[in-house]
KOLBADO-867907 format. One record per residue (C-alpha): x negated, y, z; chain. Coordinates in Angstrom, 2 decimals, padded with zeros to 5 digits. Each point is the difference from the previous one (the first is absolute). Layout:
N
r u:X; v:Y; w:Z; vexfi:A
...
//
This chain:
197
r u:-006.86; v:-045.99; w:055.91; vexfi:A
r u:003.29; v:002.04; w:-000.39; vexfi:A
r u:000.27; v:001.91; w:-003.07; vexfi:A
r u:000.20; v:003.68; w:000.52; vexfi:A
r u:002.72; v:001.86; w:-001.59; vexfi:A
r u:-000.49; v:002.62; w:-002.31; vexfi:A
r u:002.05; v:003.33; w:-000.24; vexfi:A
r u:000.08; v:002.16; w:-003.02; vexfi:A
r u:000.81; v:003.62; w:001.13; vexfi:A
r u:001.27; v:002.42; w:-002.32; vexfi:A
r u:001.08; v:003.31; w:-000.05; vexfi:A
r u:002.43; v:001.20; w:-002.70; vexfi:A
r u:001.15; v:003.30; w:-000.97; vexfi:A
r u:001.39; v:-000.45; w:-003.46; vexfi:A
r u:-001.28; v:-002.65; w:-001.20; vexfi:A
r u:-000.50; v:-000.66; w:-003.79; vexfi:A
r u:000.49; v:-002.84; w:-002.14; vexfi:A
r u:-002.88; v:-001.60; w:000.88; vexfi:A
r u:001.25; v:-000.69; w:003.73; vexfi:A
r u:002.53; v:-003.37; w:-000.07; vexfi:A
r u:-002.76; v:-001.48; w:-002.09; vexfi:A
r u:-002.65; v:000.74; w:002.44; vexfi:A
r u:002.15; v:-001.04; w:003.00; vexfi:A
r u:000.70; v:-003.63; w:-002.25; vexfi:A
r u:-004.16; v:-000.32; w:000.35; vexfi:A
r u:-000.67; v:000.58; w:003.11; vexfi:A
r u:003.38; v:-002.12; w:001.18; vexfi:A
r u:-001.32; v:-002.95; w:-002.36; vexfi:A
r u:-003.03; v:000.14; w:001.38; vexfi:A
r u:000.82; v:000.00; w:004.00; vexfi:A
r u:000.73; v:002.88; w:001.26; vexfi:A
r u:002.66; v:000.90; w:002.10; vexfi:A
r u:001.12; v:003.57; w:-001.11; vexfi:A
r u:000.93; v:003.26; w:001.78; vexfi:A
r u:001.26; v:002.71; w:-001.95; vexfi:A
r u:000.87; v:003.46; w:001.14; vexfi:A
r u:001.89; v:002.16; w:-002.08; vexfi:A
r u:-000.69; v:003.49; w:000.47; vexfi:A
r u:002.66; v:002.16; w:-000.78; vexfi:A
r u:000.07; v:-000.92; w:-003.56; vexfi:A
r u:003.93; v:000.18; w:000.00; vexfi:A
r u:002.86; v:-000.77; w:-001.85; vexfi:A
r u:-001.89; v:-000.64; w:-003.40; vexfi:A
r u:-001.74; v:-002.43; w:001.33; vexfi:A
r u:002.18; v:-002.01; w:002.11; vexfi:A
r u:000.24; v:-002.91; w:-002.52; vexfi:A
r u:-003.54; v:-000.36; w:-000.79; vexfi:A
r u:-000.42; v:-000.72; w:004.36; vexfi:A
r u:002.98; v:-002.10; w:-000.44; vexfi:A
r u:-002.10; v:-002.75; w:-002.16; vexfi:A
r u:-002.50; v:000.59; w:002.41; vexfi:A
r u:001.75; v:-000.87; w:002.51; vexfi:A
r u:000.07; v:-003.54; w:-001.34; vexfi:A
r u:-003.80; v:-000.37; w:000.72; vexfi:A
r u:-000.88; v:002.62; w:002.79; vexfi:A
r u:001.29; v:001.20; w:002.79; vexfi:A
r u:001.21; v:003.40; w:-000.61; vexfi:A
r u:-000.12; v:002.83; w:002.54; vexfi:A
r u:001.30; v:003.48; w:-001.01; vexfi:A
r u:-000.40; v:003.81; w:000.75; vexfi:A
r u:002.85; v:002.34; w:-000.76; vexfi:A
r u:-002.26; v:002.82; w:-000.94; vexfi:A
r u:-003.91; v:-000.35; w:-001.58; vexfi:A
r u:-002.40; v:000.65; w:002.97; vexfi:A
r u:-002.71; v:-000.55; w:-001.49; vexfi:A
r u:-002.49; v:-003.59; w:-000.39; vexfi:A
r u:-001.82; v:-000.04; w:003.38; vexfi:A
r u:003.54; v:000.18; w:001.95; vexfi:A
r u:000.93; v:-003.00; w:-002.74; vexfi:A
r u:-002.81; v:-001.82; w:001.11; vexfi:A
r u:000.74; v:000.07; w:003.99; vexfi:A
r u:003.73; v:-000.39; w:-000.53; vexfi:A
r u:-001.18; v:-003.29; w:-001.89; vexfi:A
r u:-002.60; v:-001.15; w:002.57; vexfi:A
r u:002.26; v:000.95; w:002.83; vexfi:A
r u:002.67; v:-002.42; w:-001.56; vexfi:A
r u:-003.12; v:-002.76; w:-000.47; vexfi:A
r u:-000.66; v:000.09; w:003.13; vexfi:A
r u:003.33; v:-000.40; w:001.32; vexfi:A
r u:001.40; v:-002.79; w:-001.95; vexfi:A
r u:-002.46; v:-001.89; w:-001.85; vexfi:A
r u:-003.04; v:-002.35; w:001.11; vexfi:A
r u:-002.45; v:001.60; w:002.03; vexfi:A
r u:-002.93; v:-002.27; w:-001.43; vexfi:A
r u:000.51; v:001.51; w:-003.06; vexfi:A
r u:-002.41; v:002.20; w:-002.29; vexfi:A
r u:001.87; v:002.86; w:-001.29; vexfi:A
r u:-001.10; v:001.47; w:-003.59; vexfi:A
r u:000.99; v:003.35; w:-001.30; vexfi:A
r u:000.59; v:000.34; w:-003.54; vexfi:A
r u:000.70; v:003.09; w:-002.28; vexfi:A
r u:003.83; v:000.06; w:-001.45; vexfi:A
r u:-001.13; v:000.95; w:-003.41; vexfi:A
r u:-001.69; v:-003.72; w:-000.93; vexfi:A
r u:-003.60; v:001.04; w:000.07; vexfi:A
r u:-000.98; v:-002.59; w:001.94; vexfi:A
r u:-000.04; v:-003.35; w:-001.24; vexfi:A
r u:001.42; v:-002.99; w:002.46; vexfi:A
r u:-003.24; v:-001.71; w:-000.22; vexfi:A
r u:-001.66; v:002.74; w:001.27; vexfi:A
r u:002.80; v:000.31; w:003.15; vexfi:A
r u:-000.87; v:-003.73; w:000.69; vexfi:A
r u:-004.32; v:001.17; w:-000.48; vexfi:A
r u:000.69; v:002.23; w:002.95; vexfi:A
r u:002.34; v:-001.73; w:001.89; vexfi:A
r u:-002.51; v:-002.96; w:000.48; vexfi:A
r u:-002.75; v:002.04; w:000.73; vexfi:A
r u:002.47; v:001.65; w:002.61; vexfi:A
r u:000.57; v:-003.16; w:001.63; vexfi:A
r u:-004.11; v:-000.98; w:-000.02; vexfi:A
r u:-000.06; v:002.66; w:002.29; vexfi:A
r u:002.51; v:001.44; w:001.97; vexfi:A
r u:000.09; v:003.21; w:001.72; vexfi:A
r u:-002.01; v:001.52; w:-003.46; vexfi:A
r u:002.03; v:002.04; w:-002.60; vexfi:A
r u:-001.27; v:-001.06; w:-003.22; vexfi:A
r u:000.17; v:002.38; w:-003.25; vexfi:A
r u:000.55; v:-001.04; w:-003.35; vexfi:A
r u:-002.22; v:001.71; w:-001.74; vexfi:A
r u:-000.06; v:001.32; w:-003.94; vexfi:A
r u:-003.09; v:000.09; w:-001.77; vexfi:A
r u:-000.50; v:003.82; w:-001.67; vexfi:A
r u:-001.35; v:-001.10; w:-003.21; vexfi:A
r u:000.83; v:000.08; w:-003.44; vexfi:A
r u:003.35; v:001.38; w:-001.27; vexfi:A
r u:001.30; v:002.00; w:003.08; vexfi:A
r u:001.32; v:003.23; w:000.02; vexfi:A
r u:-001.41; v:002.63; w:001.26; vexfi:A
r u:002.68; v:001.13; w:002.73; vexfi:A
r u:000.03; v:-003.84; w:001.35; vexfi:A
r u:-004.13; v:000.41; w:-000.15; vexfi:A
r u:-000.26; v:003.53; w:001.13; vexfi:A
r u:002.65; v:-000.40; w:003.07; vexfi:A
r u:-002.00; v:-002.93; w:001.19; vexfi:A
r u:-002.84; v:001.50; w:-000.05; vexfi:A
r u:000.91; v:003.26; w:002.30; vexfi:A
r u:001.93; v:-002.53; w:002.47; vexfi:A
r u:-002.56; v:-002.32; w:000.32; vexfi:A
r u:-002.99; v:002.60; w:000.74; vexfi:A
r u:002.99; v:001.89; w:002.50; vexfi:A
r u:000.46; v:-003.23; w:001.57; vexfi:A
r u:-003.87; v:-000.64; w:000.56; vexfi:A
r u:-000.59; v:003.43; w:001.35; vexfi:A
r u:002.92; v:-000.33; w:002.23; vexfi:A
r u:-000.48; v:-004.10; w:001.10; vexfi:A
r u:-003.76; v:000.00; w:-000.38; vexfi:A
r u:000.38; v:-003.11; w:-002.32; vexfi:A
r u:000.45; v:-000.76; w:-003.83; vexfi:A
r u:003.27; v:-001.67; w:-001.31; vexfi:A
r u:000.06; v:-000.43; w:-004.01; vexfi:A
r u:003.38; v:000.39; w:-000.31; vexfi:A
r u:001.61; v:002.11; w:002.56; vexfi:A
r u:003.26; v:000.52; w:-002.15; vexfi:A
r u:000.98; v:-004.02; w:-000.30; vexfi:A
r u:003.39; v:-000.50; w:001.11; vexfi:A
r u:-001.15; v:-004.00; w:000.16; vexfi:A
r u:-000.41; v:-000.93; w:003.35; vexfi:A
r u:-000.07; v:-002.46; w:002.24; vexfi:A
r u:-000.04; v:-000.96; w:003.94; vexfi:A
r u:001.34; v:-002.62; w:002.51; vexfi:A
r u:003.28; v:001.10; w:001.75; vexfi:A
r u:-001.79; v:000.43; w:003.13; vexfi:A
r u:-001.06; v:003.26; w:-001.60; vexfi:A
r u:003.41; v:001.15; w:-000.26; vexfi:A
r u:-000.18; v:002.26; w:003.05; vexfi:A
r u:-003.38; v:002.09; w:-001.01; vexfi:A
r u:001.60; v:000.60; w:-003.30; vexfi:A
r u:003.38; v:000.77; w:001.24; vexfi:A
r u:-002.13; v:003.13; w:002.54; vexfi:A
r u:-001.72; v:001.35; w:-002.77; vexfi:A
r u:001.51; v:003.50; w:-001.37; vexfi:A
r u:001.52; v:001.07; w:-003.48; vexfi:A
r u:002.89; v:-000.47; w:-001.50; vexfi:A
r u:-000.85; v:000.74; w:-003.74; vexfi:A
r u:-003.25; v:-001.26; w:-001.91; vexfi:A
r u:-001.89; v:001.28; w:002.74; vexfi:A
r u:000.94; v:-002.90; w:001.64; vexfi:A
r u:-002.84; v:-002.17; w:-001.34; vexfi:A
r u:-002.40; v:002.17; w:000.55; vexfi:A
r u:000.74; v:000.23; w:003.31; vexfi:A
r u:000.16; v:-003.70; w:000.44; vexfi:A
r u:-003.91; v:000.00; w:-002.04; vexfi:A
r u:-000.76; v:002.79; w:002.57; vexfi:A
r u:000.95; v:-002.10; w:003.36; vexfi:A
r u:-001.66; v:-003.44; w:-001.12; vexfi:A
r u:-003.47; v:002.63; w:-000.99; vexfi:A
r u:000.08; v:002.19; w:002.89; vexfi:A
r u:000.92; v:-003.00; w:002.60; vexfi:A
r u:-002.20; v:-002.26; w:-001.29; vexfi:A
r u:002.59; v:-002.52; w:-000.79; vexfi:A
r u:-000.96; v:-002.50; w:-002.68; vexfi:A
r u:000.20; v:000.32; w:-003.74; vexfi:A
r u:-000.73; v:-002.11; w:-003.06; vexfi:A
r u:000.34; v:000.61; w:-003.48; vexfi:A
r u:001.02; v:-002.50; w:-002.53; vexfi:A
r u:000.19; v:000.99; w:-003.55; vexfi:A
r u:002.48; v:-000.41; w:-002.29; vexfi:A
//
């Protein structure tokens, strides 16, 4: 059986230190890579230039915000790269770890058409803004969806590219993005999983 490619998708409005060492991972470990840059500018043209040496790199002139980051990215994916791919979004700032990107990914390719969730357990040492926020969004989410999702702020997810098109309809442009994207799987009845990391 033909492997399936695997896409890390990331995006980046300026990045920290932690970001070329992240991108190393996920490289080492299979992934192709698609990078937006949003708007960071100038100051941050040379950390995207050793990017550039693992990732594709895609680039807005002007921040407009992570959901618009994320469809620039997938509309690029879906353009130019394989389309039996499983696509994996992962946060800029190296709070997910590779092997969790890969944990999703192959649950994404179990089952294609489902947008699986990498999911953080709430326990022990977290503070209470990460806790708190969580806990609003995901009883908003369930009141609005009519189901439960654990962790409705992840930004670790993953789907087949033959989702590209739902998530490219769904509205936001900002953080509200996600939500949104939680809010047309819930309401439509389009399937989830959760896979924790």
């Amino acid at each position: 059986m033909k492997a399936v490619n695997h896409i890390a998708l990331i995006p980046a409005y300026e990045p920290e230190d932690v970001f070329i060492p992240l991108i190393e991972k996920l490289f080492d470990a299979g992934f192709l890579i698609v990078i937006v840059d949003d708007g960071s500018g100038p100051a941050y043209s040379e950390i995207f230039r050793k990017a550039d040496k693992y990732a594709y790199v895609l680039h807005h002139k002007d921040n407009k915000g992570k959901g618009c980051a994320l469809k620039t990215g997938l509309t690029y994916i879906a353009k130019y790269l394989p389309t039996d791919s499983v696509i994996v979004t992962v946060d800029a700032d190296g709070q997910h770890k590779p092997e969790d990107a890969v944990r999703v990914c192959k649950a994404a390719e179990a089952a294609p058409g489902t947008l699986v969730l990498g999911c953080r357990h709430f326990t022990g040492n977290v503070p209470l803004r990460s806790r708190f926020g969580n806990t609003v969004t995901r009883f908003v989410y369930r009141s609005a969806a009519g189901i439960a999702v654990s962790d409705t702020q992840t930004g670790l997810r993953a789907f087949s590219a033959g989702l590209i098109p739902v998530l490219l309809s769904v509205e936001g442009s900002r953080y509200e993005y996600e939500m949104n994207m939680l809010l047309e799987f819930g309401r439509n009845k389009r399937p989830m999983k959760e896979v924790p990391i």
